[in-house]
C-alpha positions in Angstrom: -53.0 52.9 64.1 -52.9 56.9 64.4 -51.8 56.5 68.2 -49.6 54.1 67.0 -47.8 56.3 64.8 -48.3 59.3 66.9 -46.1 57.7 69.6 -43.1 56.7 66.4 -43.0 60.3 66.1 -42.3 61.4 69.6 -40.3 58.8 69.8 -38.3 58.3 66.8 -35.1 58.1 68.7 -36.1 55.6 70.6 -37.6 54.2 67.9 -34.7 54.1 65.8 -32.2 52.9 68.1 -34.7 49.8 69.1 -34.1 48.5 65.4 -30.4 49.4 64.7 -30.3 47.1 68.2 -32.6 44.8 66.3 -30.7 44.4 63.3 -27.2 44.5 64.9 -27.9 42.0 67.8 -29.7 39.4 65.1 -26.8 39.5 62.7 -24.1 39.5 65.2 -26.6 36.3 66.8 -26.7 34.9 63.5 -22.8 35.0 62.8 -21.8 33.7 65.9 -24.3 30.6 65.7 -24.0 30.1 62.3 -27.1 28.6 60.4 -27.9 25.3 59.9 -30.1 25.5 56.2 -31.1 22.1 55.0 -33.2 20.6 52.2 -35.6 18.0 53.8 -38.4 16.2 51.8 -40.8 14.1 53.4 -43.6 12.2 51.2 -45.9 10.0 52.9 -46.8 6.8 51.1 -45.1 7.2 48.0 -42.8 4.5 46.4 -39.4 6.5 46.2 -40.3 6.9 50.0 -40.5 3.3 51.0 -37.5 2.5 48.8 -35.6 5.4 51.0 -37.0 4.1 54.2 -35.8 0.3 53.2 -32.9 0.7 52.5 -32.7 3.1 55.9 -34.0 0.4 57.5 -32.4 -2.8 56.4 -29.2 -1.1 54.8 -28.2 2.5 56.1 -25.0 2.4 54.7 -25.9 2.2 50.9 -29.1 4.3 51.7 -27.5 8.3 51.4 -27.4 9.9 48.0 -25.7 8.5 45.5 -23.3 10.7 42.9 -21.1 10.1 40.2 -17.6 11.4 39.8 -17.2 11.4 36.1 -13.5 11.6 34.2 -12.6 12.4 30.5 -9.6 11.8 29.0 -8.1 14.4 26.0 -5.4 14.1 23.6 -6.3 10.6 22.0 -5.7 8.7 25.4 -8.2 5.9 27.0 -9.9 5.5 30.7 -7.9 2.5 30.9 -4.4 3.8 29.8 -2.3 2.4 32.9 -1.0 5.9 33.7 -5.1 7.0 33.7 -6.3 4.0 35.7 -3.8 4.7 38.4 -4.2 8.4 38.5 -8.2 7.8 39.2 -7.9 4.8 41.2 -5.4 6.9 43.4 -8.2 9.4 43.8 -11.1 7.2 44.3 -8.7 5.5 47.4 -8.9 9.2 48.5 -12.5 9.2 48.1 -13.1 6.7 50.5 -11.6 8.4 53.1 -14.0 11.2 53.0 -16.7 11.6 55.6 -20.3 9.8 55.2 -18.6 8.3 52.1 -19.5 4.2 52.7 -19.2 2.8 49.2 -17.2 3.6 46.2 -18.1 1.5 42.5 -15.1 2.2 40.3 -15.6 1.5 36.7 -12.0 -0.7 37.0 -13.6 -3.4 39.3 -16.1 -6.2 38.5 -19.2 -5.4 36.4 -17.3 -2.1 36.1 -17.7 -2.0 32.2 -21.0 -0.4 31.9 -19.2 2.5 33.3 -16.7 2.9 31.0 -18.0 4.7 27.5 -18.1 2.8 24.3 -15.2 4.9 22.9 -13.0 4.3 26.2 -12.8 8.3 27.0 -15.3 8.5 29.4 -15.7 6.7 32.3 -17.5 7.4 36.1 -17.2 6.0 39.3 -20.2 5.7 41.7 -20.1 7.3 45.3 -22.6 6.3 47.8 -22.9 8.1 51.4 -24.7 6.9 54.7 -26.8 9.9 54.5 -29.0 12.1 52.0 -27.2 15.2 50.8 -29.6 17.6 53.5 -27.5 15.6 55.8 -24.6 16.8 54.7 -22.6 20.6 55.3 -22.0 22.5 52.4 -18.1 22.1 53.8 -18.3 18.5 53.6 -19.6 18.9 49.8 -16.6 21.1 48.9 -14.0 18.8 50.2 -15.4 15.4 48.2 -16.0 17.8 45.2 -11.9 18.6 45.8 -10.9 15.9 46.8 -12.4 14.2 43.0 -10.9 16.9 41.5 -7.2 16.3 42.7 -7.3 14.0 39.7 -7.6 16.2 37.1 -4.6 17.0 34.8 -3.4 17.7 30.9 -5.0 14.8 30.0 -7.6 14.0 32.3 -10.8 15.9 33.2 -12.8 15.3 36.5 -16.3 16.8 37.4 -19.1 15.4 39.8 -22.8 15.1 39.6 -25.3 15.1 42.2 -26.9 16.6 44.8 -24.0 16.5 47.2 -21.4 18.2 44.5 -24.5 20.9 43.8 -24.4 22.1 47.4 -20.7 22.2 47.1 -21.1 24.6 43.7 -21.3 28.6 44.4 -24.1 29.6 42.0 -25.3 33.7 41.8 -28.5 34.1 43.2 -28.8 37.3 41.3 -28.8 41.2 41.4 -30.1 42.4 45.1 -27.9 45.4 44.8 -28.5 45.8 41.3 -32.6 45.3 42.4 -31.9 48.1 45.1 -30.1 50.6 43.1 -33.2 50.0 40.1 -35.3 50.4 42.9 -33.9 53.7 44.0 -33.8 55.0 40.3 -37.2 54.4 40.3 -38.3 55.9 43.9 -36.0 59.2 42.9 -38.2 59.4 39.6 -41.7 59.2 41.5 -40.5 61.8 44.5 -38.0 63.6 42.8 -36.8 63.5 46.7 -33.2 62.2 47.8 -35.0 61.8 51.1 -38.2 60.2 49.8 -35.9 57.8 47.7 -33.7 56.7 50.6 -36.4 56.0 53.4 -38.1 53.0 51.6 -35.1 51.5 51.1 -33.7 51.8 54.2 -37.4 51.1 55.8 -36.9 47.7 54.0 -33.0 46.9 53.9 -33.2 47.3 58.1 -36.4 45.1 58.1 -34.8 42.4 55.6 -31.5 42.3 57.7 -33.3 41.6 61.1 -35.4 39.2 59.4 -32.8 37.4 57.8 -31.0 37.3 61.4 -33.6 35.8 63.2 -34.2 33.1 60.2 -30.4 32.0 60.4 -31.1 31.1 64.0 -34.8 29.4 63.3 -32.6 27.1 61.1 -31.4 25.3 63.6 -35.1 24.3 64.9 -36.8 24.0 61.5 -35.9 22.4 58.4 -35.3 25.3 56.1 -33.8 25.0 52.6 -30.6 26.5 51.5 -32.6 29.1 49.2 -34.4 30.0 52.1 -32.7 33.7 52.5 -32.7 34.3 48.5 -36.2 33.9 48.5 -36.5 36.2 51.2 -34.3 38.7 49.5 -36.4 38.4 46.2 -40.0 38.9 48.3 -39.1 40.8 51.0 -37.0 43.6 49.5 -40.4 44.3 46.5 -42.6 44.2 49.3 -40.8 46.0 51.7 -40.1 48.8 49.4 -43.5 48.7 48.0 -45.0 49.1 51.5 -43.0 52.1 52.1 -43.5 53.9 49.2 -47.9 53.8 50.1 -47.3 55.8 53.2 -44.4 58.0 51.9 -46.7 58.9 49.3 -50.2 59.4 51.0 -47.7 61.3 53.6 -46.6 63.9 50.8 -50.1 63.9 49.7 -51.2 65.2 53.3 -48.4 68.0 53.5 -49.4 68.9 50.0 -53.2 69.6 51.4 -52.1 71.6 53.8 -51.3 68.8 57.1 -48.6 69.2 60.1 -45.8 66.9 59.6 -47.2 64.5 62.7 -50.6 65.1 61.7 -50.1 63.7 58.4 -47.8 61.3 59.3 -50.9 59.8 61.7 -53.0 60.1 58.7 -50.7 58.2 56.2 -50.3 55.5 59.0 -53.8 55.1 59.6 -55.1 54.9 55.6 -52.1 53.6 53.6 -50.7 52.2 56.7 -53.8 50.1 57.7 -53.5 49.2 54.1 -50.4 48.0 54.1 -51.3 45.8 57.1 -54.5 44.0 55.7 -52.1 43.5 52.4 -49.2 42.1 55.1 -51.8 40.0 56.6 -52.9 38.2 53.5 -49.3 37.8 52.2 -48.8 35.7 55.6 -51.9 34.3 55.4 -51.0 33.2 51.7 -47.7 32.0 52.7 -48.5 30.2 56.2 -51.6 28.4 54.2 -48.8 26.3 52.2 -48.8 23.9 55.8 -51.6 22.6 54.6 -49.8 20.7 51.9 -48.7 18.4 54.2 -44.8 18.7 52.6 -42.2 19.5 55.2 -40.1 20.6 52.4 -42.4 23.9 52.5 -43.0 24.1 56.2 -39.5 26.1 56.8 -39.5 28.0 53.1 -43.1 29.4 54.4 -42.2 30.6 57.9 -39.1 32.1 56.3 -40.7 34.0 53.7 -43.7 34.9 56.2 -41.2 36.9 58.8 -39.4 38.8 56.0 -43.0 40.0 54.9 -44.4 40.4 58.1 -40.8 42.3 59.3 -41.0 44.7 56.4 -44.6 45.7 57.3 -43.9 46.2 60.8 -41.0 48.2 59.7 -43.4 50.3 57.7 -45.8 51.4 60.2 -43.3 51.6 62.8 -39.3 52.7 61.5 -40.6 54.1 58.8 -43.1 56.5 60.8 -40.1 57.7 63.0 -37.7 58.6 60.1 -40.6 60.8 58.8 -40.7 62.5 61.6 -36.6 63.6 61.5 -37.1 64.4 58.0 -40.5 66.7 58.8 -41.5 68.6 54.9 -37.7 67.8 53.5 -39.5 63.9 52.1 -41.9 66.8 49.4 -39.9 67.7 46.1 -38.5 70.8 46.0 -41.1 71.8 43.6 -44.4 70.0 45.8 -42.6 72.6 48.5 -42.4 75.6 46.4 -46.1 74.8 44.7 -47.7 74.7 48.3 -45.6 78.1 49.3 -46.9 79.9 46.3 -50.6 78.5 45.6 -51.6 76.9 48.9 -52.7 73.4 49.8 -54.6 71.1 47.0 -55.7 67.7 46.7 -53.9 65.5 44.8 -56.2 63.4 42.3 -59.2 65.8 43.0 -57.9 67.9 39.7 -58.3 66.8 35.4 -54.4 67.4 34.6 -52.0 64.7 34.6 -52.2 61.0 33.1 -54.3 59.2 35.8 -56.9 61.7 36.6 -57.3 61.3 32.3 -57.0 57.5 32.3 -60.2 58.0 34.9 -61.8 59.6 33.3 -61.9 57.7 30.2 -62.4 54.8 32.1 -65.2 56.3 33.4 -67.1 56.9 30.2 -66.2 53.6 28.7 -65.9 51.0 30.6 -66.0 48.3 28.9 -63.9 48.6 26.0 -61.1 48.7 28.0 -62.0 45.6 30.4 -62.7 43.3 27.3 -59.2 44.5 25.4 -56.6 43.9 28.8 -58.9 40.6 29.8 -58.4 39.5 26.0 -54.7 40.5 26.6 -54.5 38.3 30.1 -55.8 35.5 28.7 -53.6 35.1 25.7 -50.7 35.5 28.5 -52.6 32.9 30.7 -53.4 29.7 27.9 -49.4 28.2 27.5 -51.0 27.6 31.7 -52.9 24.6 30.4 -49.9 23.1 28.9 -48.1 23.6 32.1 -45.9 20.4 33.2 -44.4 20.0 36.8 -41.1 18.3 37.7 -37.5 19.0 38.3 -34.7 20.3 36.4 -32.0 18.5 35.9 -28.2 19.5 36.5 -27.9 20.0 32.5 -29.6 23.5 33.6 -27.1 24.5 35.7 -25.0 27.3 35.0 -21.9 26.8 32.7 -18.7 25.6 34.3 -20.0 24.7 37.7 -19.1 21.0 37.8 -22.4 19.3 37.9 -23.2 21.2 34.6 -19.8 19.6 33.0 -20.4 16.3 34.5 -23.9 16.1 33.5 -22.7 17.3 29.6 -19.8 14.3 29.9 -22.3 11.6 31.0 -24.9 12.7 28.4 -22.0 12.4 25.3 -20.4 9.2 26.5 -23.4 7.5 27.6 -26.5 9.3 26.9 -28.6 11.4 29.6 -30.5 9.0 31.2 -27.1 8.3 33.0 -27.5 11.2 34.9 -30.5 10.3 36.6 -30.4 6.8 37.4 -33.3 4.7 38.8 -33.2 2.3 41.7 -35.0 -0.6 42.3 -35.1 -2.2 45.4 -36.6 -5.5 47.1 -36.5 -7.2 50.1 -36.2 -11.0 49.5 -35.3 -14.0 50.8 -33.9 -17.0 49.6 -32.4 -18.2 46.1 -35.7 -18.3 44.3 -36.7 -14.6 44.9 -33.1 -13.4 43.9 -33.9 -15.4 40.5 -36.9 -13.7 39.9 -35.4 -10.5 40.4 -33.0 -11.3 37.8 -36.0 -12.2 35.4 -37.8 -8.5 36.2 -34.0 -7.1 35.4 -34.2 -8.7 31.9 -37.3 -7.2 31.5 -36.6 -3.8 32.2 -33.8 -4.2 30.0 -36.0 -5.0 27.3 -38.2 -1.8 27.9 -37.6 0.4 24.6 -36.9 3.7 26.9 -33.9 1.8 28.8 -30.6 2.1 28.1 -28.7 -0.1 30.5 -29.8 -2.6 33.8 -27.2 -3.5 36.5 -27.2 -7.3 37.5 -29.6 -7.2 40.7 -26.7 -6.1 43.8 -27.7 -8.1 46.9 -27.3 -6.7 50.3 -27.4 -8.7 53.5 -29.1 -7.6 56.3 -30.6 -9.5 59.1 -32.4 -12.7 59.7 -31.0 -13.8 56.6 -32.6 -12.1 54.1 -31.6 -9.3 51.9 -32.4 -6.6 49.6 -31.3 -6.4 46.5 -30.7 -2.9 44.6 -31.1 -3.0 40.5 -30.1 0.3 38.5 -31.7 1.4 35.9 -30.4 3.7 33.4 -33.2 5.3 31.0 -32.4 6.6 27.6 -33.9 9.9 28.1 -32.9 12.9 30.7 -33.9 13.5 34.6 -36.1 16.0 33.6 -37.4 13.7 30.3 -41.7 13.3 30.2 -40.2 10.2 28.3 -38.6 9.4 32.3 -41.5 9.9 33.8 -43.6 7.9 31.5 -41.1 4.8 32.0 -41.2 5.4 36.2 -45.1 5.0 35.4 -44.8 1.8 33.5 -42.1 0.0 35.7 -44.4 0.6 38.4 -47.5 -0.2 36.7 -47.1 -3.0 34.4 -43.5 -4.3 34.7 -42.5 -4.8 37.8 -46.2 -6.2 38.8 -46.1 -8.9 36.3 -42.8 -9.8 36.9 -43.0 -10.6 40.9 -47.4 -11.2 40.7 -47.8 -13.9 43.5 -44.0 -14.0 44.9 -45.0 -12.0 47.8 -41.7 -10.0 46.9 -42.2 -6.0 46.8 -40.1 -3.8 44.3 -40.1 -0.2 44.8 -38.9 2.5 41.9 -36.8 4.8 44.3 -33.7 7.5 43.4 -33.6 11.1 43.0 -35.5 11.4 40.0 -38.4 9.3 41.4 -38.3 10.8 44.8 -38.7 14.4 42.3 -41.5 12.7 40.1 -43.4 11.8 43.3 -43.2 15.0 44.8 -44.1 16.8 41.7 -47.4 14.4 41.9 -47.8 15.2 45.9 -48.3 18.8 45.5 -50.2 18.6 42.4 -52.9 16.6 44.2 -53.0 19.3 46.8 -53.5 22.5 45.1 -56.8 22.6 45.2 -56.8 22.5 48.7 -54.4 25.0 49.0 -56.0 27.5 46.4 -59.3 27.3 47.9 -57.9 27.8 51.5 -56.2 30.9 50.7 -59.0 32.4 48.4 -61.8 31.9 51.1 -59.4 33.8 54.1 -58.9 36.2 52.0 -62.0 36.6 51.0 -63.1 36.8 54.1 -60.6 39.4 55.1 -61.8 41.5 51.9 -65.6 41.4 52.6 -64.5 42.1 56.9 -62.8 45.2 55.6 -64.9 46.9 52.5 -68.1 45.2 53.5 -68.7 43.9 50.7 -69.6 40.5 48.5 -68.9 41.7 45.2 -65.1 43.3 45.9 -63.4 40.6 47.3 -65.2 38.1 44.4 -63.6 40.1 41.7 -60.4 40.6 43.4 -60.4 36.2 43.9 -61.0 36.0 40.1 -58.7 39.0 39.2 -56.0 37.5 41.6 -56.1 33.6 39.6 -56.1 35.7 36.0 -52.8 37.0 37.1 -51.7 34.5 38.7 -52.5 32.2 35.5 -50.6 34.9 33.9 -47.5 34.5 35.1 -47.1 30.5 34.8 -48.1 30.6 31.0 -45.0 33.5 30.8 -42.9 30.3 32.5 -44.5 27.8 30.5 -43.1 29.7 27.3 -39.9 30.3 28.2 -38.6 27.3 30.5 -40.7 24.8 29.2 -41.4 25.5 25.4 -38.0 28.0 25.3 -39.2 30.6 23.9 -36.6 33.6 24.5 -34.7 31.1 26.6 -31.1 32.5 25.2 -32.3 35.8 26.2 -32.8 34.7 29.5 -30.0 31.8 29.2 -32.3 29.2 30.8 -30.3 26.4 29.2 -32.4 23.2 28.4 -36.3 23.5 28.0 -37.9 21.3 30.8 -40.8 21.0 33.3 -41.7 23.9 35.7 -39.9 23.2 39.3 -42.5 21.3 41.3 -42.7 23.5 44.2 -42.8 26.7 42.2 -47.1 27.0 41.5 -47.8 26.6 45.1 -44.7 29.0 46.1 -45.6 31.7 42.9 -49.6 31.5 44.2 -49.2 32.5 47.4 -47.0 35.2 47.2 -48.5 37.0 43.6 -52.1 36.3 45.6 -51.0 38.3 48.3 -48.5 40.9 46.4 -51.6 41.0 44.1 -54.1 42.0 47.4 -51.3 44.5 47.9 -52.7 46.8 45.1 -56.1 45.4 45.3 -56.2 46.5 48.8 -54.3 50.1 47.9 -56.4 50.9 45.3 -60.0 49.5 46.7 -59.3 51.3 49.9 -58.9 54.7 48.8 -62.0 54.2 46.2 -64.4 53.4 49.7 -62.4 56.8 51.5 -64.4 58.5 48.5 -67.5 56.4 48.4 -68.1 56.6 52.6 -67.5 60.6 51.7 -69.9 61.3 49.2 -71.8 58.0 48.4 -71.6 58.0 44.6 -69.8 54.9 43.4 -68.7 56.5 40.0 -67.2 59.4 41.5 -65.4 57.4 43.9 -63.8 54.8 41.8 -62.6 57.6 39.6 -61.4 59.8 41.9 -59.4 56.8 44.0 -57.6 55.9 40.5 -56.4 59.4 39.7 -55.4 59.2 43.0 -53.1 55.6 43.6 -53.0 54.8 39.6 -49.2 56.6 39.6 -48.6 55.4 43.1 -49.9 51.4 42.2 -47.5 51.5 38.9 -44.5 53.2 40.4 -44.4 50.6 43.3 -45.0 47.4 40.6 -42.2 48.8 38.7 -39.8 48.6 41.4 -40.8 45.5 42.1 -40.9 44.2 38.4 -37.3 45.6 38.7 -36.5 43.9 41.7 -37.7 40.7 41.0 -36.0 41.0 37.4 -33.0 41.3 39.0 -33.0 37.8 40.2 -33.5 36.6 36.5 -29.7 37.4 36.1 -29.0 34.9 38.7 -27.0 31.4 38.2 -29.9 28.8 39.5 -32.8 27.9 37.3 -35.3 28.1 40.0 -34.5 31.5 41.2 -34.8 32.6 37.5 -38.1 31.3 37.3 -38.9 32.8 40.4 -37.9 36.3 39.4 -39.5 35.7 35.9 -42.8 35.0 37.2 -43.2 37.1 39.9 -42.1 40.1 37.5 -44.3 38.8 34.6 -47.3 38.1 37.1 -47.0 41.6 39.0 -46.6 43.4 35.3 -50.2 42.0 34.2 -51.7 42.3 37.6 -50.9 45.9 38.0 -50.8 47.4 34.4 -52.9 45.8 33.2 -55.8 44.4 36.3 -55.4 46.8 38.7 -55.5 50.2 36.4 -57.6 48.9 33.9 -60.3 46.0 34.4 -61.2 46.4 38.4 -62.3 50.2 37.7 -64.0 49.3 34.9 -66.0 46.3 36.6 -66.1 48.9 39.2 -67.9 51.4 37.0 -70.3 48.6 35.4 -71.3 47.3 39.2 -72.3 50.6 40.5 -73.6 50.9 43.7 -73.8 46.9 43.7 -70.1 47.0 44.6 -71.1 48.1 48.0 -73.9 45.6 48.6 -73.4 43.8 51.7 -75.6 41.2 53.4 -77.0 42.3 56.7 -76.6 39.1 59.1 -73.4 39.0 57.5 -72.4 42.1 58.7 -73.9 41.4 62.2 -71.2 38.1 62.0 -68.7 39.8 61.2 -66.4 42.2 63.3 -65.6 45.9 61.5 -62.3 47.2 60.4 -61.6 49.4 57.8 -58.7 51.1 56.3 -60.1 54.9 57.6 -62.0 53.9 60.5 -62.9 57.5 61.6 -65.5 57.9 58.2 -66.2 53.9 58.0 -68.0 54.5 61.6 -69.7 57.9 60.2 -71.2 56.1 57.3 -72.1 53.1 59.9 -73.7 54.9 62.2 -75.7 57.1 59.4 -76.8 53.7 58.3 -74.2 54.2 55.5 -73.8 56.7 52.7 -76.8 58.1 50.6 -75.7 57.6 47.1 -77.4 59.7 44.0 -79.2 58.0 41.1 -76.7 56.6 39.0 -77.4 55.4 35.1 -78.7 51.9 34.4 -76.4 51.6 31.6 -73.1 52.9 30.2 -72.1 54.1 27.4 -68.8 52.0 25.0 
């Protein structure tokens, strides 16, 4: 690491001009390609799966997504008002005509009335395409959303619902430039530096822009989903930042004792630096460990988010290294400069003044009043967890004025909102018989007290004679309902069973809000797997860099009580609504299914971030003089400002996203703020020392044949191998007990 930022230095113009090639050549790349984003879901074994592949199968041309143009009329006229009907039936002929489009239902042909409103105001016509909406450009989505709305007029009001007409909306994503400019507030506040304030940011913005690049071109390999380079953004830009600002600061903390600019430079690289790797290497690790889901929905979203991470870390140890170098003393405050002039060289955190080398102390000499008050504090945070409920949010949570958000609010008042989630069921039959027994199971569905309306069974030939026949069921509650859940469970349970026992005929609940029920289910059954896979790596990464057992347990149970955190902040405000006007969620509902397994690995590794910052600079002190109490205090006087500056850009950063348009990207930004305000205030700075202090010397213990297994890294490796070699430090007496 110190050659490796030895030879940045030199070489900074080299350097420098490798990544402005880097970043130019991917964008220009990129832009000339173009990208090819894509939402794919793949679930093994599931029913909505098996209806999809059936109707692939037998009947590809009814077997795309399905979406619903809805039209209101105003000023006292009717849906079927001659003047209406032809104005919608002109546009529905123009419908057809669109690509992938292979069947329109209008609600003017036969067994068209369930699609016209009681009142005669509302009515929707059904659009069925040959291919799933990932299938489909965001181009192509524009032009049928146009194309349905060449209808509208004085009278008449069109919108479209569906997954087709949400690709086609342009939803905000949120504030990255307002999350760089709060991040550059903040940076000029902890440097009180122009140039220390611009090098993290342009450390990261460089990094995020090459990674973004090369992730636009990966697209057209891998199935990566549209979100794919907001997400990036969001993680990447926190991070990136946040990696930067550890070496800048250790850096200015050199210069301040007295260092040469490449000296201290080295130095930052090699401690903070080596940091900021092991931290990297867990975020990837955390990231990467979502293949073994098994969901290729999360295959793309993982790589994506791992090469923005692992580009802003490379960035760090190597761009950022060079543009230190061109800077030279200039990245000190003008005061840091003036202090060392007049008084000398001094070592920041070795000294009593200041907030953190008095938070330290304190901490020091009672430890465990503060660890039982902020673990009391998590876990009030952390209990709405157990209440937590995964699914999918349903267009009625889209932001106002886009058209699925007006179609979903005209279905819901002229039908009710189970309209805007449909079910299917389909069968593959033969013969007269089997069609009349799946006219039997569509009476009983009807009957269910949680339906609203049944279709007549809709058969579809295929070959060798037999068919399969498509039923719609339209529940009474939302998409997004428990109630819609609960009746997907009993159709498939109960109803549909006893209606075709012993017919040999299979029925299979299928549609968009299944396929999002199953999925939800899929990656529940997982997460165990998942968790435990990424706590034992990076446990193991933990105890192959501190040598130790005890660190790397309390940073595993730290890590899940923020973690835990974070999803009872979402489970209060997007699904029980608490302060949802302040964030203008919309509609309470379930958690976005994919969100816990996304949210866990990236606060686990932004959480080993300042696990690893603070832990690593508490074992500089501990291989130095071997007392574990002077350590721990000294190494959080010495990263306490440094660990809360670089959450509170990232708090910032990722709070910026909560301004954004699309529900998921809110609760993204919400939780990854709210989990990386707990972990840091509130973990990092308060209960870690404190178990720290309690532990003693036991912190260090360390198992010899598992150090013998075992390879040796370490954050400083110059004093690890001193206090190696010496059979490791001699540490003083220290008290039994401590004092409240």
């Amino acid at each position: 690491m110190k050659a490796l930022a030895s030879w940045c230095v030199r070489h900074r113009v080299i350097v420098v001009l490798l990544w402005l090639a880097a970043l130019i050549g991917m964008s220009l790349l990129s832009q000339s390609v173009g990208t090819a984003y894509s939402n794919s879901f793949s679930l093994p074994n599931t029913e909505s799966t098996k209806a999809l592949a059936l109707l692939e199968a037998s009947a590809p041309s009814v077997a795309g997504d399905r979406e619903q143009i809805v039209f209101h009329t105003t000023n006292g006229a009717k849906i079927t008002d001659p003047q209406v009907q032809a104005t919608v039936t002109a546009m529905l002929d123009k419908i057809k005509t669109v690509p992938h489009v292979s069947t329109v239902a209008s609600p003017y042909g036969p067994g068209g009335a369930v699609q016209i409103s009681k009142d005669g105001r509302t009515g929707f016509a059904t659009v069925t395409f040959n291919r799933q909406s990932q299938f489909l450009s965001t181009d192509l989505a524009k032009h049928f959303v146009a194309t349905a709305q060449t209808a509208t007029g004085p009278n008449l009001q069109v919108a479209v619902a569906g997954q087709v007409a949400e690709n086609a909306d342009r939803q905000a994503f949120g504030g990255t430039l307002l999350g760089v400019i709060l991040a550059a507030i903040v940076l000029y506040l902890v440097f009180r530096s122009g140039f220390a304030t611009v090098l993290p940011l342009a450390s990261a913005l460089a990094s995020l822009g090459t990674a973004i690049g090369l992730i636009g071109l990966l697209s057209h390999v891998l199935k990566m989903p549209q979100f794919s380079v907001e997400l990036v953004l969001l993680i990447g830009l926190g991070v990136g930042v946040d990696y930067a600002l550890f070496i800048v600061t250790r850096h200015r903390q050199g210069l301040v004792a007295g260092e040469d600019v490449p000296t201290s430079i080295a130095n930052a690289v090699n401690t903070s630096g080596r940091a900021v790797l092991f931290a990297g290497i867990i975020v990837v690790i955390a990231l990467l460990g979502m293949f073994a889901l098994g969901v290729s929905f999360l295959y793309g979203l993982s790589i994506a988010a791992a090469i923005g991470v692992a580009f802003t870390m490379i960035a760090a140890l190597t761009l950022l290294p060079a543009l230190l170098g061109f800077i030279g003393p200039r990245v000190m405050s003008k005061s840091q400069r003036r202090e060392l002039a007049d008084t000398g060289p001094r070592i920041i955190g070795s000294g009593t003044k200041g907030f953190w080398p008095r938070w330290a102390a304190f901490i020091q000499r009672r430890p465990i009043l503060p660890a039982v008050m902020a673990l009391i504090v998590v876990v009030l945070v952390a209990l709405p967890f157990f209440s937590l409920r995964l699914g999918s949010s349903d267009q009625g949570n889209d932001p106002v004025g886009t058209t699925t958000r007006e179609a979903y609010d005209l279905l819901a008042k002229g039908f009710g909102p189970g309209f805007n989630g449909p079910l299917l069921l389909v069968a593959q039959n033969d013969g007269p018989a089997a069609l009349t027994q799946l006219s039997a199971l569509a009476d009983k569905v009807r009957q269910q007290p949680d339906v609203k309306s049944v279709t007549a069974p809709e058969p579809l030939p295929i070959k060798d004679g037999r068919t399969v026949t498509l039923i719609t069921v339209y529940p009474t509650s939302s998409p997004q309902a428990s109630a819609t859940t609960d009746l997907i469970d009993h159709l498939r349970d109960t109803t549909i069973p006893a209606a075709v026992a012993k017919s040999g005929t299979e029925v299979y609940v299928g549609g968009n809000t299944a396929i999002f029920v199953d999925f939800a289910r899929v990656l529940t059954s997982k997460l165990p797997l998942f968790i435990g896979l990424v706590v034992l790596l990076s446990f193991l990464l933990l105890a192959m860099v501190f040598r130790s057992i005890v660190i790397p347990l309390t940073a595993a149970a730290m890590n899940l009580l923020s973690i835990g955190a974070a999803f009872g902040i979402l489970v209060a405000v997007f699904q029980w609504g608490w302060l949802a006007s302040v964030f203008q969620v919309g509609q309470s509902g379930p958690v976005e299914a994919f969100l816990p397994v996304m949210l866990f690995a990236i606060l686990f590794g932004l959480s080993m971030d300042y696990e690893v910052f603070l832990i690593s600079r508490i074992q500089e002190e501990w291989l130095k003089s071997g007392n574990n109490r002077e350590a721990v205090r000294k190494g959080l006087a010495a990263t306490g400002k440094t660990i809360t500056a670089a959450a509170l850009i990232m708090i910032l950063v990722f709070g910026s996203f909560i301004l954004g348009g699309q529900r998921v990207i809110k609760e993204f930004g919400l939780g990854l703020a709210g989990g990386i305000l707990v972990d840091a205030f509130i973990i990092r700075v308060a209960v870690v020392p404190s178990l720290m202090f309690l532990f003693g010397k036991a912190n260090w213990w360390f198992p010899g044949w598992l150090d013998r297994i075992l390879p040796h890294v370490a954050v400083d490796p110059e004093i690890a191998e001193a206090g190696h070699d010496a059979g490791g430090p001699a540490a003083p007496a220290e008290p039994e007990s401590v004092p409240v």
